[in-house]
N, C-alpha and C positions, 0 to 999 in steps of 0.2 A: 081579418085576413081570410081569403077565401083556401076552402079543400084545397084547392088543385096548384094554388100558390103555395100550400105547406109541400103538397108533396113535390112540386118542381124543388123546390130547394132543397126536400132530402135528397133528391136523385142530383143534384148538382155538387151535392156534398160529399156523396158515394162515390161519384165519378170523382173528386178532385184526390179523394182519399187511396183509388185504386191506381191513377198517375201516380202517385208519391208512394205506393207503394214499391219495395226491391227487395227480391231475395237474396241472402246470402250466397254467393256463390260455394257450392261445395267443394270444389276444386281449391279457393280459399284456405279451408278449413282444413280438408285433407293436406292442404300443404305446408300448413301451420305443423299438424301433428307430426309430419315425417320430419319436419325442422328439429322438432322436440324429441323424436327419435333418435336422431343423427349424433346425441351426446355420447352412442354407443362408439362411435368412432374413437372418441378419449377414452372412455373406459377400457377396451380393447387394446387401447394403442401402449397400454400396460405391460399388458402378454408379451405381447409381438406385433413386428409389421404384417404378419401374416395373416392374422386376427382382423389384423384395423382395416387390411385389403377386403375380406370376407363379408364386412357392413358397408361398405364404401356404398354398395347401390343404395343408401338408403337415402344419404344425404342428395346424390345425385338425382335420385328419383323427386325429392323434396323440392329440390332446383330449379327441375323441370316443373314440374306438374305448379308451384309457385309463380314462377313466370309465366307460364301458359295461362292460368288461370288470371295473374294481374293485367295481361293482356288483354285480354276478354272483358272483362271489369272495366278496361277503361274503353274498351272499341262499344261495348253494350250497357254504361253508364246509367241510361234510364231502365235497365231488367236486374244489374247486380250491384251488390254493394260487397267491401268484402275486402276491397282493394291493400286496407292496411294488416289486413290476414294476411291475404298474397304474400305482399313486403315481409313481411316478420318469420313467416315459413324460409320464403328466401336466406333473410340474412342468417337465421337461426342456423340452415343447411348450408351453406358454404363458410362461416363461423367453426361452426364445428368439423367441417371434414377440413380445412385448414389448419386450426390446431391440432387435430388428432393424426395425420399425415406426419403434420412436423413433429409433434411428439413423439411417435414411433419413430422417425427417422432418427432423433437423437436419443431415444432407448437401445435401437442398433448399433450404432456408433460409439456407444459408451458402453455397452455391458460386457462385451468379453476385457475379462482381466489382462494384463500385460503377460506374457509368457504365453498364452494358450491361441490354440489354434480353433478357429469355428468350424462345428458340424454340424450335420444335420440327419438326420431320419432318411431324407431324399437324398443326400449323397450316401448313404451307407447300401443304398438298395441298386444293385446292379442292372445292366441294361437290362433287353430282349435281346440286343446280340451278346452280352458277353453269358447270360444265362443260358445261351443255347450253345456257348464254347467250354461249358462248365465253369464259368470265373463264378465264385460265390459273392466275394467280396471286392470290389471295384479298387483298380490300382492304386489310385490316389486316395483311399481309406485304408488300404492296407499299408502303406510307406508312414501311416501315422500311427503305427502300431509300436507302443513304448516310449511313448512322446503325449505330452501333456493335449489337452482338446476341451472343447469347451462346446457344454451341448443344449438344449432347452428339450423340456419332455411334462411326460405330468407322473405320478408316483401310482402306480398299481393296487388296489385298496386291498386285495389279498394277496397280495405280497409284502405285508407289513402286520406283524401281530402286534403292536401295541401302537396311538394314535402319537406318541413324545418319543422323542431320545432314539429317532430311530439312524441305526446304525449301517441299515443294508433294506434295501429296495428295489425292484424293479421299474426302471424308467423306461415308460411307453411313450409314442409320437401323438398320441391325442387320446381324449379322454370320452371319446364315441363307444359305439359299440365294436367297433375295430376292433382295440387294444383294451375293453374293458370289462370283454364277451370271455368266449370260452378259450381260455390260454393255450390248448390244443391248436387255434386257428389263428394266433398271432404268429407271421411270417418272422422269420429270428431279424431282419434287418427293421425291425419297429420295433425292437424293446433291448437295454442297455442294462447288467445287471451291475448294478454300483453300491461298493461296499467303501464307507465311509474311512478316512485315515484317522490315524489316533481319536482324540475328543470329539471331532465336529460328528452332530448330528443335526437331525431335521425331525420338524414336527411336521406330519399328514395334514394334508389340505387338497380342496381341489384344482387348484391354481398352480401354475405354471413356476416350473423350476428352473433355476439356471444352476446347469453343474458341471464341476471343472476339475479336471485330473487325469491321471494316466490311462492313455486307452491298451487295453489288451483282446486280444482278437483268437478266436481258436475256431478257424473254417471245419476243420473236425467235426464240429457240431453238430453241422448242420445237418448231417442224417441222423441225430437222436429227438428234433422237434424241439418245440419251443419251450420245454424242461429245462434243456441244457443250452442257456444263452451262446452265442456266437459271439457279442460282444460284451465288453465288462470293463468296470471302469472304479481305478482306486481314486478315489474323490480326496482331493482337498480342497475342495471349491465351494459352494452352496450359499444360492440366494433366491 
């Protein structure tokens, strides 16, 4: 076999090699991982719908960038491969924000106990018009003053000296540096000071409380700062 006949046939071999070659699409890949991401939606949807709202773009973004990318994949067939990355990020991402939607929806619908009334942090915080009328406490929060409510919050980590058995708390709206900074700068309508009824108590975590009991309200307060809570709450609820 002559030189020039070897080397035609590696060069015929390199060229057949570099047709058959295809890159994975990265958009693939990236859409796979935000699939596998998206299982924050469930875990979340633990908390609250609030929570589960808060990761929503991840799945959604997984969705997108999935489809886009399987689209492309198959319009450009002979440059990517990748196409069952795509698919798998896809289902992965609408899988999960599907469960985790629904599961928060029947976390809300189930967790206030019979008897109690739902609050929240955001209803307890008065307008810009009624704060410039002097209203401290919004009407429809103060008409619940003496009457059972049912609240979700996170527990104050100094506001509790032992980590068991604890009997009396400070319940803040989230566990940011908001309500976890300098107590000085927590506004009175983001934190709840709840003192336990007879037996029940709770042990410290960072996780999301559900607590239920008598709300008591003292607008007074609110010019001595957020020492002297505005609202307070005799618990016999806790989950």
């Amino acid at each position: 076999m002559s030189t020039s006949a070897t080397l035609d046939s590696y060069e015929t071999a390199d060229a057949g090699e570099a047709v058959q070659y295809r890159a994975i699409h990265t958009g693939a890949i990236i859409g796979l991982v935000l699939g596998i991401l998206s299982v924050f939606t469930i875990v979340t949807a633990v908390n609250s719908v609030e929570s589960c709202l808060m990761v929503i773009p991840i799945p959604l973004l997984g969705m997108f960038v999935s489809l886009r990318s399987w689209a492309r994949i198959r319009r450009e067939s002979e440059l990517f491969t990748g196409r069952w990355l795509a698919l798998a990020g896809f289902v992965l991402s609408l899988a999960f924000l599907t469960i985790g939607l629904g599961y928060s929806g029947l976390v809300y619908a189930t967790e206030v106990p019979d008897g109690y009334e739902r609050i929240s942090f955001d209803r307890m915080k008065p307008s810009e018009y009624q704060e410039r009328g002097g209203v401290t406490v919004p009407p429809e929060i103060a008409d619940l003053a003496g009457k059972r409510v049912f609240i979700k919050g996170y527990i104050r980590p100094d506001s509790v000296a032992v980590p068991r058995g604890i009997d009396r708390f400070l319940l803040v709206r989230d566990n940011n540096q908001c309500c976890f900074g300098d107590l000085s700068k927590i506004k009175y309508y983001d934190q709840i000071d709840v003192a336990m009824k007879g037996p029940l108590r709770v042990d410290f975590s960072q996780g999301v409380y559900r607590i239920g009991g008598v709300l008591k309200i003292r607008p007074e307060n609110v010019a001595f700062g957020a020492s002297a809570p505005v609202f307070s709450l005799e618990a016999d609820y806790a989950n």
